[in-house]
MIDREN-927479 format. One line per 4 residues: their letters; for each residue x, y, z of N, C-alpha, C, O. Coordinates in Angstrom, 3 decimals, m for minus. Atoms other than C-alpha are relative to their C-alpha. Layout:
<atoms>
A> X,Y,Z,X,Y,Z,X,Y,Z,X,Y,Z  ... $
</atoms>
This chain:
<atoms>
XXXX> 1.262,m0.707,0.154,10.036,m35.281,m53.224,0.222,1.508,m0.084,m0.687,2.191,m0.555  0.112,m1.300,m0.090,11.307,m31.878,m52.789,0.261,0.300,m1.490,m0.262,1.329,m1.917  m0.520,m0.775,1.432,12.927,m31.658,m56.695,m1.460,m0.126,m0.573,m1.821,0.493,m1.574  1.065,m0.153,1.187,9.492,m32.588,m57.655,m1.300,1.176,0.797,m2.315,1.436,0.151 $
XXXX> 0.415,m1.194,m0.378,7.942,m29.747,m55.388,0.330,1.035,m0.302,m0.408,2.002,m0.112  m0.847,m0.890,0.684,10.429,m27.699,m56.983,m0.809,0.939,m1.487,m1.074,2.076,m1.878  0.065,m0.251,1.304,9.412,m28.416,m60.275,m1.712,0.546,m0.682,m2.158,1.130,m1.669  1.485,m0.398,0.226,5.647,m28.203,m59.741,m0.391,1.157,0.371,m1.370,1.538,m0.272 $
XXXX> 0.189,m0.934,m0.167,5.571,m25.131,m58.136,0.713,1.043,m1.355,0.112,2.103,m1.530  m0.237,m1.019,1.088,7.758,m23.344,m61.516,m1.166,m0.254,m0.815,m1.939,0.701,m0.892  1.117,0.305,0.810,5.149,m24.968,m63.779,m1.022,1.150,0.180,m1.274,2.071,m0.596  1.128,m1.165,m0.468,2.401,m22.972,m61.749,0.458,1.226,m0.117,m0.253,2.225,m0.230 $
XXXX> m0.172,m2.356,m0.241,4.579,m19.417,m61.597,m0.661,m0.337,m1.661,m1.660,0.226,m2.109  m0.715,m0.175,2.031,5.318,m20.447,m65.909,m1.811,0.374,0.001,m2.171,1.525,m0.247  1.261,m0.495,0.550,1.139,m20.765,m66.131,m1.098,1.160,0.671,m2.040,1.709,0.099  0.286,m1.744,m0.528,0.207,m17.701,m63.570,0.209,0.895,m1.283,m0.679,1.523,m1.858 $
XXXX> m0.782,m1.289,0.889,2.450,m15.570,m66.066,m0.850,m0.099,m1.423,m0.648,0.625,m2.398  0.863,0.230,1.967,0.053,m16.623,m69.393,m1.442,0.195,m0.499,m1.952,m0.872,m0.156  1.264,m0.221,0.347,m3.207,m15.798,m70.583,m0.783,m1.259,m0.461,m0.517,m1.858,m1.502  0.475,1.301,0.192,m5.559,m18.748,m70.281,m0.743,m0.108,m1.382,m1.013,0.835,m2.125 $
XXXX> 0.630,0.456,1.816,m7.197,m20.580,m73.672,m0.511,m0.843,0.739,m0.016,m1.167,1.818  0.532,1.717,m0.443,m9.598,m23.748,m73.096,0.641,m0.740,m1.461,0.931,m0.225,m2.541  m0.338,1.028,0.105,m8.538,m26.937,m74.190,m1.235,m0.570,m0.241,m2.182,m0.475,0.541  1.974,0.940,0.119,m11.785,m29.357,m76.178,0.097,m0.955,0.817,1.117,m1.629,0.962 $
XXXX> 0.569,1.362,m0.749,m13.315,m31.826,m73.998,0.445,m0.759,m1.679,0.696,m0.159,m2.724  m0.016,1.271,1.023,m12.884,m35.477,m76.414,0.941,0.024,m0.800,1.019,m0.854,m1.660  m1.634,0.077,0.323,m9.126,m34.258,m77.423,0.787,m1.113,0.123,1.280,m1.255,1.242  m1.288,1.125,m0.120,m6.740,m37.476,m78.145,1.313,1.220,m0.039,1.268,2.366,m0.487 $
XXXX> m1.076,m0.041,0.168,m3.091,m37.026,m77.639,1.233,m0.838,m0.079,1.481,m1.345,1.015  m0.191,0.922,m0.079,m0.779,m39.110,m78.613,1.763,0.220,0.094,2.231,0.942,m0.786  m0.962,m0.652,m0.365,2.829,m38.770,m77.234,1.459,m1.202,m0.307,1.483,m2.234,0.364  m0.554,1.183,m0.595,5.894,m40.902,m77.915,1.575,0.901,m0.307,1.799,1.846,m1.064 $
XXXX> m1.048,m1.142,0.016,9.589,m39.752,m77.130,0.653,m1.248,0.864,0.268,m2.398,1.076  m0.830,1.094,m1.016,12.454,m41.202,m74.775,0.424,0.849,1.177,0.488,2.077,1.132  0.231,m0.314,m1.660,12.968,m40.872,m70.754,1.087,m0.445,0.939,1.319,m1.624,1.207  m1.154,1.236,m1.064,15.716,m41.738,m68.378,m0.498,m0.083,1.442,m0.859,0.908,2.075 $
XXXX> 0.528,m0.198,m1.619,14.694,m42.780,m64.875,1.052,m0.384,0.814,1.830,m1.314,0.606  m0.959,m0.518,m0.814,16.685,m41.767,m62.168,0.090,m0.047,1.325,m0.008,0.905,2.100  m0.052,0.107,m1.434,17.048,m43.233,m59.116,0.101,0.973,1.428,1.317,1.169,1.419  m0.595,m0.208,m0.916,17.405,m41.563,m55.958,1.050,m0.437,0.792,0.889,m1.420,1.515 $
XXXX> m1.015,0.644,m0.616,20.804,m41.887,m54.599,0.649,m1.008,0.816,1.665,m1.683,0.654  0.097,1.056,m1.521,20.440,m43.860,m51.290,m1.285,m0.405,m0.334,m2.277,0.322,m0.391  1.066,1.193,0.600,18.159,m46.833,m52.476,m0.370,m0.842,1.522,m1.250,m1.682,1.707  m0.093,0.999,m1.539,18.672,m48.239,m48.641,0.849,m0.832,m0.004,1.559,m0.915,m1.007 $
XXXX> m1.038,1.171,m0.500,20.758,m51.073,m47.108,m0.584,m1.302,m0.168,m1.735,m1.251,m0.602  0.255,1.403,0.276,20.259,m54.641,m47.390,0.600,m0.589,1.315,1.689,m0.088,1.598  m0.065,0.758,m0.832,20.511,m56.843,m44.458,0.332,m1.370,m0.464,m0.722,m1.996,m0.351  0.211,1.238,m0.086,21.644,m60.322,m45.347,0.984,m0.873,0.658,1.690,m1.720,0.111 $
XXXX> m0.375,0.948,m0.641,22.939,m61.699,m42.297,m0.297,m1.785,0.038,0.491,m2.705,0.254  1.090,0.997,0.663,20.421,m64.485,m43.157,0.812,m0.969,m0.920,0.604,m2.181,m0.890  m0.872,0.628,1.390,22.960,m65.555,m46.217,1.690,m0.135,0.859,2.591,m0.842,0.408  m1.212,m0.065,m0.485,25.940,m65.097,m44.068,1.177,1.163,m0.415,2.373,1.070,m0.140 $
XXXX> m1.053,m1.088,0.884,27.578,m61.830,m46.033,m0.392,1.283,1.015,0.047,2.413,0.800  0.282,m1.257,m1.073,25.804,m59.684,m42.533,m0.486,1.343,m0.504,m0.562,1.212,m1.726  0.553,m0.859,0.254,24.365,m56.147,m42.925,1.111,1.022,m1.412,2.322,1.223,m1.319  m0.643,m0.060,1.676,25.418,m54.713,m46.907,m0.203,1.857,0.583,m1.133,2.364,1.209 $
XXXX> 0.254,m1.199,0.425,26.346,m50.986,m47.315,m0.927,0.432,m0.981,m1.225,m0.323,m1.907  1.083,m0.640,1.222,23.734,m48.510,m49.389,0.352,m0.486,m1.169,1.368,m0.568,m1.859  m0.135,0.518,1.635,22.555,m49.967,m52.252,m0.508,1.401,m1.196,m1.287,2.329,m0.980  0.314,m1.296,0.612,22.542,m47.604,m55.346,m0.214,m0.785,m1.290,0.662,m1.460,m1.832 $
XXXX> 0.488,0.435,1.301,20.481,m48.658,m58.415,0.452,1.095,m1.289,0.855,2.235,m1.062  m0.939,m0.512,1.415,21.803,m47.321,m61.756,m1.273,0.813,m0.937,m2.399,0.401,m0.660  0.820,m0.287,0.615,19.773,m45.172,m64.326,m0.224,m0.899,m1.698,0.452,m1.878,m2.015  0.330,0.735,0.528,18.287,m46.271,m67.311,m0.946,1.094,m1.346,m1.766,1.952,m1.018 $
XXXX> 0.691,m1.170,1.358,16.885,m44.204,m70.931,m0.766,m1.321,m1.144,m0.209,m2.110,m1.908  0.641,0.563,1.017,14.285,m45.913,m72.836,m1.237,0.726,m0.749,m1.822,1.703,m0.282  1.234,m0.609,0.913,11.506,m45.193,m75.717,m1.548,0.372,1.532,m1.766,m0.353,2.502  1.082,m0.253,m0.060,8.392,m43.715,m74.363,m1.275,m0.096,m0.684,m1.042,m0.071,m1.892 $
XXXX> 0.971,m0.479,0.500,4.731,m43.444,m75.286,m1.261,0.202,0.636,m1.718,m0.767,1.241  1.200,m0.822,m0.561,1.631,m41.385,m74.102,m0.727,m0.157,m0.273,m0.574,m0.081,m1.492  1.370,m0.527,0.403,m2.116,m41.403,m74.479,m0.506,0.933,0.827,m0.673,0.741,2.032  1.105,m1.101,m1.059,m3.974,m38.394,m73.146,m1.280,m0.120,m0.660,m1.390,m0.305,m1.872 $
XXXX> 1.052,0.019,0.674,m7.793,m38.367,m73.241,m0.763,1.523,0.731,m0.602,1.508,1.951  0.525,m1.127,m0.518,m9.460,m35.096,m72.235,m1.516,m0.148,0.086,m2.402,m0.335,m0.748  1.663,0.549,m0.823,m12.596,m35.619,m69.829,m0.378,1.393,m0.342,m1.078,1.363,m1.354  0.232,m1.303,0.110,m13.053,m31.901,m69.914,0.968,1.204,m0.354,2.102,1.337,0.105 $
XXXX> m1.026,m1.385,0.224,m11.611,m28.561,m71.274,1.425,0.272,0.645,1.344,1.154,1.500  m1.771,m0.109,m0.817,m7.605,m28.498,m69.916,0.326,m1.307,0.842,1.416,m1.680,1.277  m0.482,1.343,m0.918,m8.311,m31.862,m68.027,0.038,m1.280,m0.473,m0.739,m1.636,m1.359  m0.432,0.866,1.153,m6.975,m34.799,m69.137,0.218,m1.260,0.637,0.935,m1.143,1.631 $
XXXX> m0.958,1.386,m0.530,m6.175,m38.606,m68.207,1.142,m0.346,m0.946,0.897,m0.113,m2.130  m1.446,0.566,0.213,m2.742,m39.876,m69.170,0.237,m1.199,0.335,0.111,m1.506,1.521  m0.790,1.387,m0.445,m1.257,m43.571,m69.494,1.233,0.135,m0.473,1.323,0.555,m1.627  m1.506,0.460,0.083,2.243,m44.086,m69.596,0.360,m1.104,m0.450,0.038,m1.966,0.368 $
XXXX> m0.979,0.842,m0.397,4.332,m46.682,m70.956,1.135,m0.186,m0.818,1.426,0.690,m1.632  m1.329,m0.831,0.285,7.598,m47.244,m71.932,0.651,m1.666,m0.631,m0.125,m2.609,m0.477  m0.737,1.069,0.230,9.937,m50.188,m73.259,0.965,m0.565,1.261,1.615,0.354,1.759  m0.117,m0.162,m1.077,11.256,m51.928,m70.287,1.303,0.435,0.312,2.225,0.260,m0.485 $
XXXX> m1.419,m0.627,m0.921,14.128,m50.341,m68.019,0.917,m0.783,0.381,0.456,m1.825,0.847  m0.697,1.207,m0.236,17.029,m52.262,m67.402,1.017,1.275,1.185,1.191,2.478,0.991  m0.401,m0.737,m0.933,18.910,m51.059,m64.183,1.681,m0.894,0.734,1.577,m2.116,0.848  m0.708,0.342,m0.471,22.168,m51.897,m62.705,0.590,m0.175,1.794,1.236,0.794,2.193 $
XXXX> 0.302,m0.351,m1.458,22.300,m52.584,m58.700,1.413,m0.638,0.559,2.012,m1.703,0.411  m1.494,m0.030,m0.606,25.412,m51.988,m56.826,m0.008,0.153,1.031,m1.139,0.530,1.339  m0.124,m0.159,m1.406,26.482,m51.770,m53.113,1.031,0.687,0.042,1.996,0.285,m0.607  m1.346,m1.595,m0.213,28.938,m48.603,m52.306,1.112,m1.375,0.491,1.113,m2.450,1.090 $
XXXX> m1.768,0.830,m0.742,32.549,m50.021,m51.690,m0.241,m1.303,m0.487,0.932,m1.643,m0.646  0.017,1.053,0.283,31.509,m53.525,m52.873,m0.418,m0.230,m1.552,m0.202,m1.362,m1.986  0.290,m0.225,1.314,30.314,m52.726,m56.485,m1.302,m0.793,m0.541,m2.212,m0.938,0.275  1.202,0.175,m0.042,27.599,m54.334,m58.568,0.400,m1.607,0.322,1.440,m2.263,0.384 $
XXXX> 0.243,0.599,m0.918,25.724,m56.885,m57.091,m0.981,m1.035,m1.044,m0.972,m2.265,m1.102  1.459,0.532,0.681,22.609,m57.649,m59.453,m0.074,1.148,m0.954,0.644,2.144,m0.868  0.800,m0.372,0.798,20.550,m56.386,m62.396,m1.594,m0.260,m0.023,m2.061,m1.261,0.520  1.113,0.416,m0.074,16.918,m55.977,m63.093,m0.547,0.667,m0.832,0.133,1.627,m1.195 $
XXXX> 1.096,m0.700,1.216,14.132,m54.728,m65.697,m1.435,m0.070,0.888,m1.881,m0.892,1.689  1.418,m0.028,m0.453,10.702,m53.286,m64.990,m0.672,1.031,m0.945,m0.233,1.974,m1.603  0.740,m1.201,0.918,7.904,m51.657,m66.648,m0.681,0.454,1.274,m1.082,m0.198,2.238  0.672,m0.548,m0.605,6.525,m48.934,m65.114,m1.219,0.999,m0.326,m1.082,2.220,m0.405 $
XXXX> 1.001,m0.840,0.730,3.275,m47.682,m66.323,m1.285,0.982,0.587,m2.037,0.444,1.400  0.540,m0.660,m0.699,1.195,m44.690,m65.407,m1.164,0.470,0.461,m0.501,1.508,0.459  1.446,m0.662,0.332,m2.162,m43.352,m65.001,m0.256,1.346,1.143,m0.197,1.381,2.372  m0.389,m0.868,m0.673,m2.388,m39.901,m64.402,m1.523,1.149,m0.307,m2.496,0.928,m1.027 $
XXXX> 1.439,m0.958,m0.166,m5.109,m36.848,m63.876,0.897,0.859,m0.449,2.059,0.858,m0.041  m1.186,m1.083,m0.028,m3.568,m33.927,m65.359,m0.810,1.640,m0.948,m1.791,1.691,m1.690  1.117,m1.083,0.177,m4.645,m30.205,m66.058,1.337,1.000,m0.923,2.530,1.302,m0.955  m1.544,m1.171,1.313,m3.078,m27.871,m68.923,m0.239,0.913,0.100,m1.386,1.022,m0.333 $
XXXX> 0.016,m1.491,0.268,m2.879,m24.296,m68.661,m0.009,0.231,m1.505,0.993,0.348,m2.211  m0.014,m0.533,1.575,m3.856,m23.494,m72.045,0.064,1.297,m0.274,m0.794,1.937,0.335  m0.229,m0.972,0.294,m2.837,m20.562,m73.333,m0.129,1.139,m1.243,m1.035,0.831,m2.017  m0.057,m0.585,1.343,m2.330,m17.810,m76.218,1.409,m0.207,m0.809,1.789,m0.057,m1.970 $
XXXX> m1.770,0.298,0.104,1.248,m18.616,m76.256,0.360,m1.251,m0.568,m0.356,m2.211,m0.284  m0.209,1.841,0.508,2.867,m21.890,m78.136,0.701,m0.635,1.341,1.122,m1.789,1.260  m0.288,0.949,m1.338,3.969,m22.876,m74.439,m1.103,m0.439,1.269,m1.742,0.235,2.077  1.515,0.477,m1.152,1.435,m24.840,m72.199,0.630,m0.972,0.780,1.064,m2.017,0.294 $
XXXX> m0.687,0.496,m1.106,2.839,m25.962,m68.896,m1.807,m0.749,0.536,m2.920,m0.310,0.243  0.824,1.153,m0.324,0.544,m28.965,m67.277,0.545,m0.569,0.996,1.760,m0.621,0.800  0.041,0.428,m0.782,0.648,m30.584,m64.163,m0.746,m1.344,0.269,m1.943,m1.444,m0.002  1.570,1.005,m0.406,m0.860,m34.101,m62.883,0.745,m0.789,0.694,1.967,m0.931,0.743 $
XXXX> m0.569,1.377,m0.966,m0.621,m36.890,m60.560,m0.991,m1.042,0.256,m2.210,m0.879,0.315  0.588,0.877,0.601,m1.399,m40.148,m60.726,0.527,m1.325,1.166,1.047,m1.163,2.270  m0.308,1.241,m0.527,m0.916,m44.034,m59.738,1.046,m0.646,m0.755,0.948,m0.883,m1.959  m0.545,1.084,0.615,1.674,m46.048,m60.399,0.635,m1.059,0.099,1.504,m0.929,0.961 $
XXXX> m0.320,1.129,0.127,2.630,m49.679,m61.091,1.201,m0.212,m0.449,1.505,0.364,m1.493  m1.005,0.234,0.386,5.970,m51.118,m61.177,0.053,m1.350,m0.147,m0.389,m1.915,0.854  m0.199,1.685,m0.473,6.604,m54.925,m61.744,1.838,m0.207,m0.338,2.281,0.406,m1.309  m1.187,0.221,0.321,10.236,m55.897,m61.876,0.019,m1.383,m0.653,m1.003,m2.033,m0.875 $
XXXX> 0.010,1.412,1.251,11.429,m59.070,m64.058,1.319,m0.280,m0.017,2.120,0.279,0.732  m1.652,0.377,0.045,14.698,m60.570,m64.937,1.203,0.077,0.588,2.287,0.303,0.051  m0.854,m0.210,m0.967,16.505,m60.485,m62.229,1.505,m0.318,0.122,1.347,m1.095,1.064  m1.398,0.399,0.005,20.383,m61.217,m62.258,0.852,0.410,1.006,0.815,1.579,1.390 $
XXXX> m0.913,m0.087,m0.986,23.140,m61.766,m59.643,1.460,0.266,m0.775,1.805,m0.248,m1.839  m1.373,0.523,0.384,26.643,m61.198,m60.084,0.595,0.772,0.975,m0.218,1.414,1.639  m1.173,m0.184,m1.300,29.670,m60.085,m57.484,m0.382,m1.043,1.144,m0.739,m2.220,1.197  0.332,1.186,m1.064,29.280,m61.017,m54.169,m1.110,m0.286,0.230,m1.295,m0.520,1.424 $
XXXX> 0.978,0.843,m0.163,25.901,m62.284,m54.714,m0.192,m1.141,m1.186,m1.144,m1.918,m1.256  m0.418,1.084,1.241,26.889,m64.457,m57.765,m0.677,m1.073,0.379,m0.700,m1.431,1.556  0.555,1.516,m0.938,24.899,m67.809,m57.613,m0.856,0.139,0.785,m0.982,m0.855,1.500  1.275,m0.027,m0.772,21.865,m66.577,m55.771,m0.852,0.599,m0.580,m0.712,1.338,m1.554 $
XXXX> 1.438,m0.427,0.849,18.420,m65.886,m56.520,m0.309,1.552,0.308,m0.332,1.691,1.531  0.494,m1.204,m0.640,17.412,m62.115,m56.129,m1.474,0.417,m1.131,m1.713,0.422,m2.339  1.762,0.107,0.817,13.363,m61.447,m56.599,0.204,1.719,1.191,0.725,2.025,2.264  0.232,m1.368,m0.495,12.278,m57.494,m56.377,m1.587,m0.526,m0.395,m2.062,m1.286,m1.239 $
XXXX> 1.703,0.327,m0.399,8.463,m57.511,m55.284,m0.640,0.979,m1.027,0.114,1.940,m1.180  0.447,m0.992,0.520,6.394,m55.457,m57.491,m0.443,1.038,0.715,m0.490,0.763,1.915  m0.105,m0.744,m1.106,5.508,m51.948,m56.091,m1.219,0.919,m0.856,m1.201,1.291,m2.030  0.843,m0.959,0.308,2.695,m49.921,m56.497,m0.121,1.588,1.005,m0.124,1.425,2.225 $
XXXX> m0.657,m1.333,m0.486,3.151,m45.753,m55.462,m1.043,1.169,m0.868,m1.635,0.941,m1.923  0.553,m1.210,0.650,1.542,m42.082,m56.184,1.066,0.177,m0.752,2.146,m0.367,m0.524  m0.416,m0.242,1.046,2.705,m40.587,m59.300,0.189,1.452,0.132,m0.392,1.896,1.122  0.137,m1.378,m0.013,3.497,m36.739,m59.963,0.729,0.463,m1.756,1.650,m0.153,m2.291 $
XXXX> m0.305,m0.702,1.417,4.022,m34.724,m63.555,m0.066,0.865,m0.184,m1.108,1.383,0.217  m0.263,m1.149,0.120,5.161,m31.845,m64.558,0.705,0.417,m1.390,1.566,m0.354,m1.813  m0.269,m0.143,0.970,5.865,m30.236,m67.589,m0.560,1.296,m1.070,m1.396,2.132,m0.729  0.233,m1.155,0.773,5.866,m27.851,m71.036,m0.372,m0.786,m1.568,0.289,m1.614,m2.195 $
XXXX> 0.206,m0.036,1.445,4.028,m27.996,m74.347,0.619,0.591,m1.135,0.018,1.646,m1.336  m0.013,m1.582,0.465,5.790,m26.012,m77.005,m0.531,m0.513,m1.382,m0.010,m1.300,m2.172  0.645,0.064,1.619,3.559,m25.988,m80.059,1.004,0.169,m1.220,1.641,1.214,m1.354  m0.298,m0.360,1.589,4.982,m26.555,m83.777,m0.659,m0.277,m0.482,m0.324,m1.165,m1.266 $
XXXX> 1.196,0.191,0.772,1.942,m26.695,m85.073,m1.163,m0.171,0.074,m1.197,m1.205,0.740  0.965,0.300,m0.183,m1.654,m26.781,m85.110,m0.835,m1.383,1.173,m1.766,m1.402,1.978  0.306,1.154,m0.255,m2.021,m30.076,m84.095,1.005,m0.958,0.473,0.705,m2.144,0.611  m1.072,0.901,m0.439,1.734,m31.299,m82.815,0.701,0.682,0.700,0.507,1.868,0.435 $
XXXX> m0.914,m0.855,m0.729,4.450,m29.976,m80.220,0.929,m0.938,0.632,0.963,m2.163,0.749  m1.706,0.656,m1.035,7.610,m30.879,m78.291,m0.360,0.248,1.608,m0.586,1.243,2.297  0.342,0.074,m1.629,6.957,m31.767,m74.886,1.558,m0.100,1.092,2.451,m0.922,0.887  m1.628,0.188,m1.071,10.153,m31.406,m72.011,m1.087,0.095,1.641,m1.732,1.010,2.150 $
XXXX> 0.506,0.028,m0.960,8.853,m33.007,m68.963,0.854,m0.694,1.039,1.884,m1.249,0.657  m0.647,0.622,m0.790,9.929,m34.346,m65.514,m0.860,m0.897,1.312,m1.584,m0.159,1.980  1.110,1.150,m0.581,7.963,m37.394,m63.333,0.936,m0.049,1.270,2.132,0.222,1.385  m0.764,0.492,m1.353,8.594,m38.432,m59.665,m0.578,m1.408,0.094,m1.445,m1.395,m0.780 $
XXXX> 1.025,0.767,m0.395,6.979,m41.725,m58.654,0.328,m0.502,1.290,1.471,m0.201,1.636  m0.264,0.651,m1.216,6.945,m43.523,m55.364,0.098,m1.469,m0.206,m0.952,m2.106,m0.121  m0.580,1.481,m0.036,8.812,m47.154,m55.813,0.995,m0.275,1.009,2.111,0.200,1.218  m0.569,0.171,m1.180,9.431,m48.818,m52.839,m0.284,m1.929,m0.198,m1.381,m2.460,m0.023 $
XXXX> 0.240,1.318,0.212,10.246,m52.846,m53.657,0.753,m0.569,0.972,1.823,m0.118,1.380  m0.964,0.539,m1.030,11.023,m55.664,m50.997,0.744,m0.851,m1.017,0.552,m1.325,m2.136  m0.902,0.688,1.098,14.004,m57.148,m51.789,0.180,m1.793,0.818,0.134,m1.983,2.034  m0.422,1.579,m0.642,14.818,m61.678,m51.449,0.707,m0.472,m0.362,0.362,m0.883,m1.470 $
XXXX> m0.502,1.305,0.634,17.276,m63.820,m52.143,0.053,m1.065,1.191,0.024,m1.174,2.416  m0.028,1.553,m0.142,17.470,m67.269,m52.214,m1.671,0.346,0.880,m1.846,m0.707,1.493  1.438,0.232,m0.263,13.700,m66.652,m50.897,0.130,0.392,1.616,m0.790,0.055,2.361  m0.259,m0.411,m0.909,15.269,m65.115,m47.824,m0.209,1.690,m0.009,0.567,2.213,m0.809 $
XXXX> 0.366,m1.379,0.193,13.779,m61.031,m47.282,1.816,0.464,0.636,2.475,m0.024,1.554  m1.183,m0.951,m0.426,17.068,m58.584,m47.120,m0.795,1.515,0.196,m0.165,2.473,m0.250  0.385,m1.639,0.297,15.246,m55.290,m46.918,m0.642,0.483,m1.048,m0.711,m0.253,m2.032  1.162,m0.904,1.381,12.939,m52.827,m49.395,1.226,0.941,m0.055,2.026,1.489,0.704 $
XXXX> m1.386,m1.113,1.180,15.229,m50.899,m52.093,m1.246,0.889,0.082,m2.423,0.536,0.007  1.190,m1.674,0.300,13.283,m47.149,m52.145,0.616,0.320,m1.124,1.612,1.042,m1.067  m0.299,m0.916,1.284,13.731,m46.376,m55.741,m0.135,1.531,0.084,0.609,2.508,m0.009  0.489,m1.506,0.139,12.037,m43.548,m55.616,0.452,1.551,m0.976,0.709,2.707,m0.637 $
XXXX> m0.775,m0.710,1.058,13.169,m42.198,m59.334,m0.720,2.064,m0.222,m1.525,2.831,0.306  0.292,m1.002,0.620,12.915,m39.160,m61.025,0.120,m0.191,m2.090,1.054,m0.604,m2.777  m0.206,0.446,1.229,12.132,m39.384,m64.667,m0.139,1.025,m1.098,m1.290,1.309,m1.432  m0.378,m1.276,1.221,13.223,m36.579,m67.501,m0.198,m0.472,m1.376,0.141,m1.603,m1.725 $
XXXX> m0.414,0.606,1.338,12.908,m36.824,m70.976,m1.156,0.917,m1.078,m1.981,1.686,m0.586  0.644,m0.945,1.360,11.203,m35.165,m74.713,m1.030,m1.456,m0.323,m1.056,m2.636,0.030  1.288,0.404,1.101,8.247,m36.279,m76.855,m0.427,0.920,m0.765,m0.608,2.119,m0.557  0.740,m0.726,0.556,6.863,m35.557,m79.485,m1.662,m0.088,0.174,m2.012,m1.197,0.578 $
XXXX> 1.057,0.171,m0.692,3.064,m34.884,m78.839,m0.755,0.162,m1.380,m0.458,0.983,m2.248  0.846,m0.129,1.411,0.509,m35.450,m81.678,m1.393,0.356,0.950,m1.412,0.315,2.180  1.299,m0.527,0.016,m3.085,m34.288,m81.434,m1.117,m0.447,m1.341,m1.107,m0.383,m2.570  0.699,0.446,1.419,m6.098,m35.800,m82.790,m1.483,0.382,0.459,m2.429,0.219,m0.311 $
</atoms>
């Protein structure tokens, strides 16, 4: 949480420093680009004495870069709702000193409140935060959990966004943004609970942003 306190507080100096513009109420935007999401390092431990393999060193989930795409709808002048979604993520899940363990895919899609500093300038820094839904899917074992079932719970979490417009054009621009979300899934095998993995990514990445 702090890189994305980081990042939201430059946003705010970047749109302090700019001379405000409004933004039309009933503005589409339509955004599509690609994103890598980025785990936080220490995902937690796994417990599965339960299975007989006893308490598992930190598990560390793997990153992951897929297509993006955006709708923004603007309720009012600079303010905007945002959905997210993306093609799904495929992730690699490993245990320090014991290597990987499992695989998994999830979509994670967003819905977000978000406010644009509009400006005179072709750069418009924006802020928002939101809800979001994770479901995981396809789950796969392999090392020393080879041959067992592993189910990640779906996870629902606040959202946060941050980011820069830079206009090429009337009506289109290059977006460079960076997302936090809160994903926190319990983890089972064989239908036995080992512990909740804290994702808790960070997610970077470009778009292009259309306007309609």
């Amino acid at each position: 949480m702090k890189r994305t306190s980081t990042l939201l507080l430059a946003a705010l100096a970047a749109a302090v420093a700019m001379p405000a513009a409004a933004q039309s109420k009933g503005d589409w935007t339509l955004g599509v680009g690609a994103h890598n999401v980025d785990p936080k390092s220490d995902n937690g431990s796994l417990n599965a004495t339960a299975l007989g393999l006893g308490p598992l060193p930190p598990t560390e989930v793997g990153n992951s870069v897929r297509p993006t795409i955006t709708a923004e709808y603007f309720i009012a002048d600079n303010l905007g709702i945002e959905v997210l979604a993306a093609l799904p993520f495929q992730h690699d899940i490993e245990v320090r000193g014991v290597g990987k363990v499992g695989s998994t895919k999830h979509l994670p899609p967003v819905v977000s409140l978000q406010y644009h500093f509009a400006n005179a300038s072709k750069a418009t820094p924006f802020v928002g935060v939101g809800l979001n839904y994770t479901t995981f899917f396809s789950e796969e074992t392999t090392g020393a959990l080879a041959g067992t079932e592993l189910k990640l719970d779906d996870s629902w979490g606040l959202a946060a966004h941050v980011g820069v417009d830079f206009a090429i054009g009337e009506r289109s621009a290059i977006r460079v943004d960076a997302r936090w979300a809160d994903i926190d899934s319990d983890v089972t095998v064989n239908g036995v609970g080992v512990g909740t993995a804290n994702i808790d990514p960070m997610v970077y990445g470009m778009a292009w942003v259309m306007k309609f």
